[in-house]
N, C-alpha and C positions, 0 to 999 in steps of 0.2 A: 296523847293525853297524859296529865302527871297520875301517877301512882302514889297513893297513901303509903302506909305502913305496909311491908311483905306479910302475905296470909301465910298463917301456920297454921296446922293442921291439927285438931285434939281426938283423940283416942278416948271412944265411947266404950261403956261397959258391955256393948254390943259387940265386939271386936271390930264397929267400922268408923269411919275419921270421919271429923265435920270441920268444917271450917265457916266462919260468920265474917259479913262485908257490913260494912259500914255507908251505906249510900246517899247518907241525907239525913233532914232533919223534919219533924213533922212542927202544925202549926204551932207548939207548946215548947217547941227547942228541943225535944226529946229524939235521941238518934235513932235513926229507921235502918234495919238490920235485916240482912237476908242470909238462911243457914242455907250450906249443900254439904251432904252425906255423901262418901263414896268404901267404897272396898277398901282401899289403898289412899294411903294420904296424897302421892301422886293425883287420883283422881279426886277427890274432895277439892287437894287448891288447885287443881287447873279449870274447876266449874267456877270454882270465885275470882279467878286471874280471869278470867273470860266475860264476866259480870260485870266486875271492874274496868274491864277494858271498854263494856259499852254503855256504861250506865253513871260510874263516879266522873265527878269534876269535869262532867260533858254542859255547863250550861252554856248558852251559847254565846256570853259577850266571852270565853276561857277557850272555846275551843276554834281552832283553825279549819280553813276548807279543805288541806291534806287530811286532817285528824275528822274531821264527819266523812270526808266520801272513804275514808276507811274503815271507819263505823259500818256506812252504809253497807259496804262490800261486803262486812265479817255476818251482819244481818242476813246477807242473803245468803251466803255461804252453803245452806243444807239443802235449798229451797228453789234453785236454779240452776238452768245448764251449764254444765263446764266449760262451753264454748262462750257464752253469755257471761259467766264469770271472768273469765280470762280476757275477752271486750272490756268489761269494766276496769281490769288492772290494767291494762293496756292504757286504755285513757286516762285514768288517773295518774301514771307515770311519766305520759310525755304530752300530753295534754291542754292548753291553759295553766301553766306552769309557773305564770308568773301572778300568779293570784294564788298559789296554794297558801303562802305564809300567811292569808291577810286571816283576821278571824270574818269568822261567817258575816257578824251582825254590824263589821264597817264595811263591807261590799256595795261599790256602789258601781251604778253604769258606766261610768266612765271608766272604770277600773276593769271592768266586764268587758268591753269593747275595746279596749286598750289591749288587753290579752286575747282576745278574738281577732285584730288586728296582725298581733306580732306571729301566731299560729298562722294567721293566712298569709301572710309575707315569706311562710316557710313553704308554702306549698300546700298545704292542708286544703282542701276541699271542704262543701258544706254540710256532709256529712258529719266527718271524721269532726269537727269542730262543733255541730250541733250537740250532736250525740254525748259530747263530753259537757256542755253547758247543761244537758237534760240532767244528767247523771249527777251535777254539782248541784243542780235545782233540789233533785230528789233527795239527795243527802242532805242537803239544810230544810228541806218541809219535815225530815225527823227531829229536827230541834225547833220545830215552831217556828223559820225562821223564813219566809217569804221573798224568795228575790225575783226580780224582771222577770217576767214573759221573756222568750225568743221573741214575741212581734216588735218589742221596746227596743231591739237591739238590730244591728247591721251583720250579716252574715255572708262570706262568698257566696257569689249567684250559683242555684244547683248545675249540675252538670246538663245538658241538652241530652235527651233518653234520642241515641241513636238509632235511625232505622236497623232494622234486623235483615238478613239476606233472605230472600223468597226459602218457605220453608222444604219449598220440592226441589230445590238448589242443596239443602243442607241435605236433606234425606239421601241423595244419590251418593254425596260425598260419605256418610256414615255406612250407608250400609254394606257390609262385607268387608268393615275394616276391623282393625282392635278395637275400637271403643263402641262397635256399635250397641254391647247389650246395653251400657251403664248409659251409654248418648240416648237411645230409644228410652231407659224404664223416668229419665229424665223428661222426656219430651212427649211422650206418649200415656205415660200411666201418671196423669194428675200433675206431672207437674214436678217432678220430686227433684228436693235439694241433692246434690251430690253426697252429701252425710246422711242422707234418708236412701238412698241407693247403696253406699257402702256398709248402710247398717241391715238389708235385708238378710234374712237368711230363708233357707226352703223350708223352714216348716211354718215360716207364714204365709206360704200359698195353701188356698183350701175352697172349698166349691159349697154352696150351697142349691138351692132348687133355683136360682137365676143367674145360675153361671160363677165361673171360675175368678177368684180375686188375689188379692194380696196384700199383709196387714202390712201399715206402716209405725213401727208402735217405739223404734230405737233411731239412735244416729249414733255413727260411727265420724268423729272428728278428728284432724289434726292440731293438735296442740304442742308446738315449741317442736315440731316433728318427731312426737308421738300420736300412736291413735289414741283418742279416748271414747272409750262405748257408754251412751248415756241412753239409759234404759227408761228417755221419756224423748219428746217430741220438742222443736223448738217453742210452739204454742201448743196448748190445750184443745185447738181445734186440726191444730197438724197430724192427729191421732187419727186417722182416719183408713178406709179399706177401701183400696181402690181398684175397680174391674182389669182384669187381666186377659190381654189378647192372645188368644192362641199362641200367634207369630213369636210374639215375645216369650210366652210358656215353652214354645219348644226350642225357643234358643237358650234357654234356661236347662232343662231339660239335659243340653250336650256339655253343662259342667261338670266336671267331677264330684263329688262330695261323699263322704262316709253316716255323717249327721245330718239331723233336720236344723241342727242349732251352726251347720258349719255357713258361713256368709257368701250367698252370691255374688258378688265383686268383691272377691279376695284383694285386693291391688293397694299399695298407697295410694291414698289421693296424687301426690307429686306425680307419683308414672302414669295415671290416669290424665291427669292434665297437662302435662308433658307430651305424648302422644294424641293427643285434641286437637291441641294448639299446633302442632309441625301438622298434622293433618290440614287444618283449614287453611292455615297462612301457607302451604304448600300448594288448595284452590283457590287463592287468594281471595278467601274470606275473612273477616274481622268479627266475631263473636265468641264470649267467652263463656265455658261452659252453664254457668248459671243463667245464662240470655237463650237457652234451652226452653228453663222456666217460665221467662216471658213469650218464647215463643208457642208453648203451649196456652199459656192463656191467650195471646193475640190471637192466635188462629180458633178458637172456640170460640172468642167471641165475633170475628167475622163469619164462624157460620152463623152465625144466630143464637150460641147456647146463653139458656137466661143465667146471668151473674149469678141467681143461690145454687144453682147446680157448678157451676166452674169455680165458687169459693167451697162448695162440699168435695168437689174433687182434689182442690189443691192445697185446701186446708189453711185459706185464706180469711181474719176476721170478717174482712169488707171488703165492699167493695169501690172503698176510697185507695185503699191501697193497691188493690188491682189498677185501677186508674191510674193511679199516680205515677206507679212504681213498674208495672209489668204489661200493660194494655199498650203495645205501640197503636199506633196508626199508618198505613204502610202508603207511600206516593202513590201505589197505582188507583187504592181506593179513596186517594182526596181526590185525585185526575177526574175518575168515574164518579165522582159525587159533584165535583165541578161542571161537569159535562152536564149536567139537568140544568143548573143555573146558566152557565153559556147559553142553553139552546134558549132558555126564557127570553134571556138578555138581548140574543139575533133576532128571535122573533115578534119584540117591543121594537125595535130599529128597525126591522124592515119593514113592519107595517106603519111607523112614525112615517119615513122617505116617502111611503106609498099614501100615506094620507096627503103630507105637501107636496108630492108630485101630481095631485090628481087635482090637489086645488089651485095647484101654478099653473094649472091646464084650464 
């Protein structure tokens, strides 16, 4: 976006700086003016540089799809995970690339699927492709400005959600290796992302009168191969305290630590997933650590757990996304649910045969 005039900063008889933007104009032509105060004139014009950035000469036949999903970003900037944030810049950098220059308000489908197009010709999945048209959607519904549905448009077909290997196959390979406590607090306690396991520490285990739990209240993420600690959840409902089994308490129990605040899986993610992966594809398994996650869900819901308990465990909105996203369905139980329909199916045909053999007699 263009910048008006540089803000300067005036020195109030208070000894603090203000600086005034200039944002518009009301019905009358009369210029509409916003002041910010600060300590230091540094701080006064970096609140009206910041202002300006998301608010002057944004209307939307002036601004481009780079300059609103930048907008968008700077908006959530305070208000969102680091990891989450850093998705968005991701996408918006390499992205639908070829629509950033247009302005928001000549976007048209053809222009949209033409750059949905040249991303899937690179390899791009429909993911990584949706996710970026969401994200360009959401940044122009800030400017009023309405584009296509994803249903109006043509997207790489999803990926085919792979079976998972029997989970008493994985169990045997985990247990009593390195990754067994961070593979189990994954696969056994709710469910939890590998940034929800890297972010525990011992002083969020604690017991009340029905037993022993464990809060899950941070995540510890990789970003550009630093950790970043985000002292909130990926959703509002990921916040959650999940029962803690013995087994797993007392293999916790054989870590070292000085603090309650010091982190039960000390590890980089890299070495943690690093040593996973030569573990399975060493049993010639195929599943990657977050398929942990689906495997906890799939397996509660074969025993029967009803979905508001297994979205309260795993800190799941719905349970559309469980479905969609983390519920396999495994061969052996289409086999065994097949198997009642076969039996229907022989026993309409053999009593058919048995009706015209008795009246060909």
């Amino acid at each position: 976006m263009k910048s008006q005039k540089p803000v300067k900063a005036q020195l109030l008889p208070s000894g603090r700086f203000r600086t005034q933007v200039v944002y518009g104009k009301d019905e009358n032509g009369k210029n509409l003016t916003k002041s910010f105060t600060g300590d230091t004139a540094w701080e006064a014009i970096k609140m009206a540089e910041e202002f300006k950035r998301l608010n002057v000469d944004i209307t939307p036949t002036k601004i481009t799809v780079r300059e609103a999903v930048a907008a968008y970003i700077d908006s959530k900037r305070s208000v969102i995970a680091a990891s989450t944030l850093y998705g968005y810049e991701v996408a918006a950098k390499n992205r639908l690339q070829s629509i950033q220059g247009y302005n928001i308000t000549d976007l048209k489908i053809i222009d949209i699927q033409r750059a949905i197009n040249i991303d899937a010709e690179r390899g791009l999945g429909f993911k990584s492709i949706k996710s970026a048209y969401d994200l360009i959607r959401s940044a122009a519904s800030v400017f009023e400005v309405e584009l296509p549905s994803a249903r109006k448009l043509r997207f790489p077909p999803k990926n085919v959600k792979e079976e998972l290997p029997a989970l008493d196959k994985v169990l045997k390979v985990i247990i009593g290796s390195s990754v067994e406590l961070p593979c189990l607090l994954a696969v056994w306690c709710g469910g939890m992302r590998i940034s929800e396991v890297r972010g525990l520490q011992f002083g969020d285990i604690f017991e009340d009168d029905s037993g022993r739990y464990i809060k899950v209240r941070r995540a510890r993420v990789c970003i550009n191969g630093h950790d970043v600690i985000e002292n909130r959840n990926k959703t509002e409902l990921s916040t959650r305290d999940v029962p803690l089994p013995d087994y797993i308490y007392n293999l916790i129990q054989k870590v070292p630590h000085k603090a309650d605040t010091d982190f039960i899986v000390n590890e980089k993610y890299g070495n943690i997933k690093a040593r996973y992966d030569r573990l399975l594809k060493k049993h010639g398994m195929k599943m990657t650590f977050h398929d942990l996650r689906a495997q906890f869900a799939t397996t509660m819901n074969g025993l029967g757990v009803q979905k508001e308990v297994l979205e309260k465990l795993g800190g799941w909105a719905n349970s559309k996304v469980l479905d969609a996203v983390y519920i396999r369905t495994p061969k052996q139980r289409v086999r065994d649910s097949l198997k009642i329909f076969d039996d229907f199916m022989y026993g309409v045909i053999r009593d058919t045969r048995t009706e015209k053999t008795d009246g060909a007699a």
